[in-house]
C-alpha positions in Angstrom: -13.6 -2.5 33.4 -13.5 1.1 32.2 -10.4 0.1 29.6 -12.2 -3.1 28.2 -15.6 -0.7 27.7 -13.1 2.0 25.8 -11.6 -0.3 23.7 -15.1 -2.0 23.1 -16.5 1.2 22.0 -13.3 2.8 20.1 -13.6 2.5 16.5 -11.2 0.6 14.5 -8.9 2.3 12.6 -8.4 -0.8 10.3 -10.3 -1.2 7.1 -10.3 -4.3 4.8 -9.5 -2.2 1.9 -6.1 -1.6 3.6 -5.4 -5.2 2.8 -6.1 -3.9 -0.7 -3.9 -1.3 -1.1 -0.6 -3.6 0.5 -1.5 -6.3 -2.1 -1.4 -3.7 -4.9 1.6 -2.1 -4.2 3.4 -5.7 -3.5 1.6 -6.4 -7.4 2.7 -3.4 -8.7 6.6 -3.6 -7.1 6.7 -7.7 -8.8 5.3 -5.8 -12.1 8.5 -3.4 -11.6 11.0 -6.0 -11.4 9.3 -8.3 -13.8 9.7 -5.3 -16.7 13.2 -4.2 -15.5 14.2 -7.5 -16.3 13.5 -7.6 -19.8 15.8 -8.1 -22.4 14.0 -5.1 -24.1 13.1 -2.3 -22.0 9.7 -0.8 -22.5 10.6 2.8 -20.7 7.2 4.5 -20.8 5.8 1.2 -18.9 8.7 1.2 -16.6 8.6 5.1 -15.9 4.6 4.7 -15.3 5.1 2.1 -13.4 7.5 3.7 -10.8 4.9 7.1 -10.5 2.5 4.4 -9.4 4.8 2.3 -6.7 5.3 5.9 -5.0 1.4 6.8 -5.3 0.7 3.6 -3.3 3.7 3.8 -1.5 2.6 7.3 -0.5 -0.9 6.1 0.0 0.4 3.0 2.7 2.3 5.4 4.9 -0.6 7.2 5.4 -2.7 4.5 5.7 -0.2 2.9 8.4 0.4 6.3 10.3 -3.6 6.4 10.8 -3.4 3.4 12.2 -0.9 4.1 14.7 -2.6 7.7 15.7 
């Protein structure tokens, strides 16, 4: 009874923005491959691009290693 009441009573760590975030970096990773496959290369949106995969990529493993902490 006393681990149903903790569990009850911990907050979750989970936030629907989370949801977010994995569907923007799955948008932004399709973007990636989308202008890499270009006959002609734009290299400032490919190069801005990548900075912002590893922002969110960044910003998920945080996000997943507060969920598991």
């Amino acid at each position: 009874m006393l681990l149903a009441e903790a569990a009850a009573s911990a907050a979750s760590k989970f936030n629907t923005f989370d949801v977010f975030m994995i569907l923007f970096t799955v948008l932004i990773l399709i973007g990636i491959i989308r202008l890499v496959k270009q006959p002609v290369k734009n290299k400032f949106a490919i190069g801005f691009s990548v900075i912002c995969l590893l922002v969110f990529l960044a910003s998920d493993f945080a996000m997943i290693q507060n969920w598991m902490s």
